[in-house]
N, C-alpha and C positions, 0 to 999 in steps of 0.2 A: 391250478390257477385261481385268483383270487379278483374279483372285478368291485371298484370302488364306483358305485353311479352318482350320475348329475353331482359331481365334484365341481369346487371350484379349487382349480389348481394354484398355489400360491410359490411364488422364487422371492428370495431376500434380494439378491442381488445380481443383475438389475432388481428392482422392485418389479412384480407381476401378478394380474390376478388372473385367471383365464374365465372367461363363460362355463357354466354348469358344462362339464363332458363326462365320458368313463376313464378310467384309469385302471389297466390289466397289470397284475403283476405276473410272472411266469414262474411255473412251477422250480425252476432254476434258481427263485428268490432276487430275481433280478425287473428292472421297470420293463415290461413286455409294450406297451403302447398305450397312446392317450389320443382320447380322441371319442365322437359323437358315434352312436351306435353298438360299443364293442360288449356291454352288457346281452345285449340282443343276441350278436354273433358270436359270443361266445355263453351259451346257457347251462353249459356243464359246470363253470366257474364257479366258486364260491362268492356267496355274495358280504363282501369286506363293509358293508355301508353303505348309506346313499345322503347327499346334501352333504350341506358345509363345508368346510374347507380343508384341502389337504396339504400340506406342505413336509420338506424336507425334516427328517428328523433332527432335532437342534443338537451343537455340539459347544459341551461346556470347556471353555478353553483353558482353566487353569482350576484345580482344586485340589483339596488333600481327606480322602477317603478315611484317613486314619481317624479324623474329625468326628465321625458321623455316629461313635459312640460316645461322645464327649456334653451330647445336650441332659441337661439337665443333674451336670457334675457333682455326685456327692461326694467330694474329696476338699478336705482344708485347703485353700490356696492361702498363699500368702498373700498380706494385699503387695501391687505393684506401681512403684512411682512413676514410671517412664515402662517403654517397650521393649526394650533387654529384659529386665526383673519380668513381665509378663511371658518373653519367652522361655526363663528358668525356672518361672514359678510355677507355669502352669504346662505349655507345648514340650520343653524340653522331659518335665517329667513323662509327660503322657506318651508319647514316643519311644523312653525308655520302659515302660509298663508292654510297650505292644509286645506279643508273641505269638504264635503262631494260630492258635484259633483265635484269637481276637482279630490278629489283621485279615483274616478268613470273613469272618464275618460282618466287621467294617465294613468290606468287600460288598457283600451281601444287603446291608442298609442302605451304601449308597448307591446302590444301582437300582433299589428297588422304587429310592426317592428320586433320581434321576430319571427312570423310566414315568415314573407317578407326573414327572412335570413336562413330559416330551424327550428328555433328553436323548437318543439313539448311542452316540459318542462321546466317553469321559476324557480329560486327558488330567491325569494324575501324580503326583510328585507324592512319593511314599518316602517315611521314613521310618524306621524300628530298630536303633541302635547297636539292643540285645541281642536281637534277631535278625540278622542280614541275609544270609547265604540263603536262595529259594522264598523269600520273601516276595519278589515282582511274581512268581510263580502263584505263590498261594492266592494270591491278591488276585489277578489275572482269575483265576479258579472263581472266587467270592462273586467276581463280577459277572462273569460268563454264566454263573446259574441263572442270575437273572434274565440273562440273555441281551445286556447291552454289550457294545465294543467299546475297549480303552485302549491308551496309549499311554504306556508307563515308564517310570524311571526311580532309580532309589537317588535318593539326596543325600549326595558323597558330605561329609563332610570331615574337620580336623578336631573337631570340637569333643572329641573323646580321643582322642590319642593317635598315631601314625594309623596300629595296627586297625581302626576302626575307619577311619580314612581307605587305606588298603583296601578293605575287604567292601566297601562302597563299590569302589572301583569295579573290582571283581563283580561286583552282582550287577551293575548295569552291562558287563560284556558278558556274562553269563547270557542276562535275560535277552540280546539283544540277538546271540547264536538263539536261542528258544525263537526268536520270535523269527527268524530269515526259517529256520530247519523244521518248524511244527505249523507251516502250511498247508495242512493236508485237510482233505473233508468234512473229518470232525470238528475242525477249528475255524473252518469256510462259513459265511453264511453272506448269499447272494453274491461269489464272488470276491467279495474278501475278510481280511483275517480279524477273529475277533479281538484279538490284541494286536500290536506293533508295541515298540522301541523307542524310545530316546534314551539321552545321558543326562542326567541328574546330577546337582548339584545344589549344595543348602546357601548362603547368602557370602559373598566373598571375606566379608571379615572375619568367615569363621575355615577361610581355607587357604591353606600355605601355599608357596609358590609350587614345590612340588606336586602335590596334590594336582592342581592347574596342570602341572604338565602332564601328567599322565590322561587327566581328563578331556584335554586336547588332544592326544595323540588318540585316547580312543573314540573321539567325536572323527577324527579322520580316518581309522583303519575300521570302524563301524559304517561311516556315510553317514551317521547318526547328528542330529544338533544335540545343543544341549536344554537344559529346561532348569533355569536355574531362579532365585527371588535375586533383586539388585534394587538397591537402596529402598527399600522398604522404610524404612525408619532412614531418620539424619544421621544417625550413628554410621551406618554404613558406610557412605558419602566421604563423610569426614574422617574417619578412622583410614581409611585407604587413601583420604590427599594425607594425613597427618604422617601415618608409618610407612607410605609404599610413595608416596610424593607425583602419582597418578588417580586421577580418576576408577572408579571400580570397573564401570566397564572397557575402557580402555585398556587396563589391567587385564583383563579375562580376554579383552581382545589378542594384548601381545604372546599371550600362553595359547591361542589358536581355538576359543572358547567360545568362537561366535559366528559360526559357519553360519550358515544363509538356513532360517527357518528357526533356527533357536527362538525359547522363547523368552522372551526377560519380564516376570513377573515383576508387579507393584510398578518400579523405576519412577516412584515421585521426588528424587531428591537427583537424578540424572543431571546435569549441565547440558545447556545447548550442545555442545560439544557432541556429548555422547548423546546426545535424539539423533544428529546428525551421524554418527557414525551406526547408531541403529537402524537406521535406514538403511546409508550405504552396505551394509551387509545383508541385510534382504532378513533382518531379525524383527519378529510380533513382542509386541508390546502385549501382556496381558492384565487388565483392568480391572480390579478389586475392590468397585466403589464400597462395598456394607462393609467389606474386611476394614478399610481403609477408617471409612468412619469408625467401627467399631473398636479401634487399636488407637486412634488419633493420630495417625502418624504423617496426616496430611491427605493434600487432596491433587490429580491430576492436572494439572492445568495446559499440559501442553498438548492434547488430544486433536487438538483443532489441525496444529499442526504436521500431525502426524499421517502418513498413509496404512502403515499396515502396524493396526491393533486389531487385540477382540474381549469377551467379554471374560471373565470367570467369577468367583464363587471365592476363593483360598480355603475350601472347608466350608464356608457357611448356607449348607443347603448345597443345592443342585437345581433349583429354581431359576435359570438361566432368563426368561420374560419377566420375574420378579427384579433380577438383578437388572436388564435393561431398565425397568423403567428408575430403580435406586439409580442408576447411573447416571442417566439422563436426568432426573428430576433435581441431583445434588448439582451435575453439571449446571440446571439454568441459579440454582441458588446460590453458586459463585458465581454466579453472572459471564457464564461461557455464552460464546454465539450459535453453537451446533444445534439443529432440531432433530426429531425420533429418527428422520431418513439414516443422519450419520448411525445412529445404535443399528438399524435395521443391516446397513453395510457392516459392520461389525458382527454381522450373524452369519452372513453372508461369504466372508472371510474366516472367519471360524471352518465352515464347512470344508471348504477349498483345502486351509489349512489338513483339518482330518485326513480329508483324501489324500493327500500326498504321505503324510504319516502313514497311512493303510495300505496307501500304493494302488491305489485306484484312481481311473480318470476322474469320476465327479461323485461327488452325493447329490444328487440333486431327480431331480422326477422328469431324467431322460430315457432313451429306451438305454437299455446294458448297463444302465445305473443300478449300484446294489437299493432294491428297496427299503432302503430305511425310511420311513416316515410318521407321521403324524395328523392321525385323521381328527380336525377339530369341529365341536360341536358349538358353532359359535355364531348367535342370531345376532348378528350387525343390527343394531338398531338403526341406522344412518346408512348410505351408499358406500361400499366397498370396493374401490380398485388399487390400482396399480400408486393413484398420486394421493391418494393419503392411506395406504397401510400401515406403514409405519406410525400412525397416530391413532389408529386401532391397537395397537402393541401396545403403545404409551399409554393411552387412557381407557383400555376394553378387554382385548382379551389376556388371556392369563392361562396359570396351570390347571383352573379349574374347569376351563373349555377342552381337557384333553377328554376325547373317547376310547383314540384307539389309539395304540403305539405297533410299526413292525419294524424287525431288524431284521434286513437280507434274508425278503419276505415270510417269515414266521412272526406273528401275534404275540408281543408281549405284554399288553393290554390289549383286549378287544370287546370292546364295548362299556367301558368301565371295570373289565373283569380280568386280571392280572390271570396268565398262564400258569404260572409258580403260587403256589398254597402262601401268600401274603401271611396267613395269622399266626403258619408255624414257623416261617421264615423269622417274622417279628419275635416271633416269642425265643430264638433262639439268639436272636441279634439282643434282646434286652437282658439274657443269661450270661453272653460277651459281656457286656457292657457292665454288668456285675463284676467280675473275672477283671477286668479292665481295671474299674476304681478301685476292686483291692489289691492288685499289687502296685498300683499308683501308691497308696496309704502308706503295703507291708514294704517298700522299698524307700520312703522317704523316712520309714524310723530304724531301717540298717543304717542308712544314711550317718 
């Protein structure tokens, strides 16, 4: 057992801060009880901390791990006018570079950076063109050392040929048998699985109507949604009223592409239309504000109107409270009306999200909840509850208030001190990342 003292217990959604209690986790890896006293009553416990705040482990709702060897690129890009040319110039090479120890270790940076910020839970859209078959596998593997949970999918797409399309296919109903059949102890932690499932899918102007159909039928004989980008750029948008004489998501809708829980990254070029039919299918909005600025490809505006979004990353970091407050902060500088409560419900809903992906009742700091959380070290300078937490997010705390991280109760920071050897981890993810940029280079001059 593990006892967290004089915590104060924090929920996004509702908003909640609880008075100083203890907090037992059970040897099971699961929340054992909360409440005044239970350090005392139970003295054999290990002691997890005392003071500050503890909250749910944060889950990042939209990213691309393959990313996380890509900072500090020394490979020739071409320059790029518009955001096609940037995704052939620079993502589509990089993707076709991945192979098997790089997307390994990918795996391995971004979870060690996602755990560094809170994260507990990734949810991941993998692509490696070259490399398909046992890709969500190795990846899955990358992540698990560090000891966070992901939820994966490879990013079908046509943009290399049928056969490469195909074999997409293949590796999300591969991975998604992997992930119903390798429930077992080793792959448990507090009750559930370190990875789950979805269906994958790269942006619809790059996927044929067959393609769609097979991806539909395996979003229904999987139970799985899918996890796809939709109108990220205006190209997207237009390109699909222009050839297909439908909206994109509409389009993905009539191929059976939108079962309830999918998620539809970026969707800033969506029509009222399809917000509305994104609702009605009970599909998350994933929100990319830094991606978004950093690509120029526009900016969200229909959030307000929206009920179910949440937050992600696309690749840039795994800093989920950094992205809250870019989100929020771009949000008041287009002159939206939303304040930090809305981002805080967008964490909130993230969570929930996970859980149902994981196939547990909640993440959250109930009892039989799998313990993932986040013990933060963070001296409020001003009074802290329930009705302005969310304005501590915004303006206060951050990734750098993390002390301790646990997933389905095992320490994967604890006390500033990572469980996994961090420096030879690092030192092996900067040896990828080597590996990485030169067959980025020795494949662009077969080319």
């Amino acid at each position: 057992m593990t006892v967290f003292e004089r915590v104060r217990l924090v929920r996004w959604d509702p908003a909640a801060v609880s008075e100083p209690i203890d907090l037992l986790v059970g040897d099971d890896g699961r929340i054992a009880a909360a409440g005044p006293g239970l350090a005392a009553a139970h003295p054999e416990a290990r002691k997890g901390g005392s003071g500050g705040l503890v909250s749910p482990g944060l889950v990042l709702g939209h990213t691309h791990f393959y990313s996380a060897l890509a900072r500090g690129l020394r490979v020739d890009i071409a320059p790029s006018k518009d955001f096609a040319q940037q995704l052939e110039h620079l993502w589509w090479r990089l993707d076709r570079a991945l192979d098997d120890v790089t997307t390994r270790w990918s795996g391995v940076a971004g979870a060690m950076d996602a755990a560094a910020c809170g994260v507990t839970t990734v949810i991941d859209h993998h692509a490696s063109p070259e490399w398909i078959d046992g890709s969500l596998s190795v990846l899955a593997e990358g992540i698990g050392e560090v000891g966070v949970r992901s939820v994966l999918c490879y990013e079908t797409t046509d943009r290399n040929g049928q056969a490469g399309a195909k074999a997409g296919v293949r590796e999300n109903e591969r991975f998604a048998e992997e992930a119903d059949t390798a429930r077992m102890p080793r792959l448990l932690s507090g009750g559930a699985p370190l990875f789950a499932a979805m269906i994958g899918a790269h942006a619809p102007f790059t996927l044929e109507d067959g393609t769609l159909d097979a991806l539909g039928a395996l979003c229904k004989s999987s139970g799985r949604p899918l996890h796809v980008h939709v109108a990220e750029d205006k190209y997207d948008a237009v390109e699909s009223r222009a050839r297909r004489g439908l909206d994109p998501l509409v389009r993905l809708d009539r191929h059976g592409c939108v079962p309830k829980d999918t998620i539809i990254a970026h969707g800033l070029w969506l029509s009222p239309e399809e917000f509305a039919l994104l609702e009605e299918r009970g599909a998350m909005l994933a929100h990319n504000a830094r991606s978004n600025m950093n690509n120029a490809v526009g900016y969200q505006a229909a959030l307000p109107s929206l009920r179910n979004w949440m937050l992600g990353t696309d690749g840039m970091g795994a800093d989920v409270l950094e992205e809250f407050k870019f989100a929020f902060f771009k949000h008041k500088d287009s002159g939206g009306p939303l304040w930090p409560d809305a981002y805080l419900k967008a964490l909130g809903r993230a969570g929930n999200f996970a859980a149902r992906m994981l196939g547990v009742e909640a993440l959250e700091l109930v009892p039989g909840a799998p313990a993932d959380l986040v013990h933060w070290d963070y001296p409020a300078p001003t009074a802290l509850g329930a009705d302005n937490l969310a304005g501590h997010l915004a303006f206060g705390l951050s990734s750098r208030h993390v002390k301790s991280v646990m997933v389905g109760g095992r320490f994967v920071i604890e006390n500033k001190v990572p469980a996994y050897d961090a420096e030879a981890l690092a030192a092996r993810c900067a040896e990828a990342g080597d590996r990485l940029w030169k067959r980025m280079t020795d494949m662009e001059r077969k080319a």
